[in-house]
N, C-alpha and C positions, 0 to 999 in steps of 0.2 A: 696390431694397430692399423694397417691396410685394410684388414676386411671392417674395421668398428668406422674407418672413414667413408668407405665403400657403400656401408649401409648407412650411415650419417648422409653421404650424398642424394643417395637413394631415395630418403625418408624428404630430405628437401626438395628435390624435382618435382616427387608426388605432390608435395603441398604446392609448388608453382604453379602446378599445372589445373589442379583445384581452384589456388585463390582466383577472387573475383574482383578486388579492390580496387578504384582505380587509383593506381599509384606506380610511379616508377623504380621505385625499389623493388628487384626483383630477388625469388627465394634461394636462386644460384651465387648470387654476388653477395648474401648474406652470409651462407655458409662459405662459401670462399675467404672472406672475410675474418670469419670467424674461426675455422680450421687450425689456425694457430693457436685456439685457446685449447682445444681440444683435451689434451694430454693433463693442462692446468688445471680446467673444471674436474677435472676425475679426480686427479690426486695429491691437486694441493702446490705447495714451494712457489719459489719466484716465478709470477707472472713475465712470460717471454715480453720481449720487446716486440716482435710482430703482433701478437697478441693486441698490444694497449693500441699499435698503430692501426687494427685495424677496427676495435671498438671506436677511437676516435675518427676515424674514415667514414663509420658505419652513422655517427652522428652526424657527421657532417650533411651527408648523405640525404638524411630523416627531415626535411625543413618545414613539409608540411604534415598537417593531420593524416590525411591519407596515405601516405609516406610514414610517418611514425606509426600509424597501426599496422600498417604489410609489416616495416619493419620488426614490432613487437612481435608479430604473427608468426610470423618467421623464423624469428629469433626464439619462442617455444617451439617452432617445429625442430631449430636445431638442435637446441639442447636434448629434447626424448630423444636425439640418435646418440646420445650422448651415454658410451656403457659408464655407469658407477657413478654419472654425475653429482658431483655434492652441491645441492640449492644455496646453502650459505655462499660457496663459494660465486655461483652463477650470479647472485645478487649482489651482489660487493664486486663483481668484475669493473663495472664502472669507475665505481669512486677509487679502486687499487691501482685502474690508467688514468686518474685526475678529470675523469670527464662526468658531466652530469647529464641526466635523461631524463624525462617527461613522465616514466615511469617506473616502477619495478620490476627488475628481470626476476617472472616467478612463473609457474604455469600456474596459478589462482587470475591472474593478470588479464581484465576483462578486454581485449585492444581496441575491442571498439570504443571503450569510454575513453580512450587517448586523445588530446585535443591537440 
């Protein structure tokens, strides 16, 4: 599990350091964010409570366009660090913490078309 995080972390700095977006959601504080989903997205069972706390954080976060696409951005970059990730699960993360987004958590998911 240390080294799947290690390279999860990894795989998102790179994409920070890449994006160009302007937006203040950055691709460290997504995966931070997100790192409690980790374990869930692979294999299933009760969504942890840091988990939903920190998708709904992560919304909160997202107010504007620019923001919601880094965000989404981001949010594909995390999941591919993600070993065994199950997409079903990754896409029903949302509505399993009560929250609603702008779009779908998919890697098909165009983020520029995010308004």
């Amino acid at each position: 599990m240390a080294l799947a995080l290690r390279f999860f972390t990894c795989v998102v700095l790179m994409v920070c350091i890449i994006a160009s977006v302007d937006a203040s959601i950055k691709c460290d504080t997504v995966a931070s964010i997100l790192t409690p989903c980790a374990n869930y997205l692979s294999k299933g069972g009760a969504v942890p409570a840091p988990c939903c706390e920190g998708v709904k954080k992560l919304t909160s976060l997202a107010q504007t366009t620019p923001d919601r696409q880094q965000a989404c951005q981001c949010i594909q970059s995390v999941v591919k660090g993600i070993s065994g990730l199950n997409p079903s699960l990754a896409s029903d993360l949302p509505k399993k913490c009560g929250v609603s987004i702008p779009y779908p958590i998919s890697m098909s998911t165009n983020c520029k078309n995010i308004k």
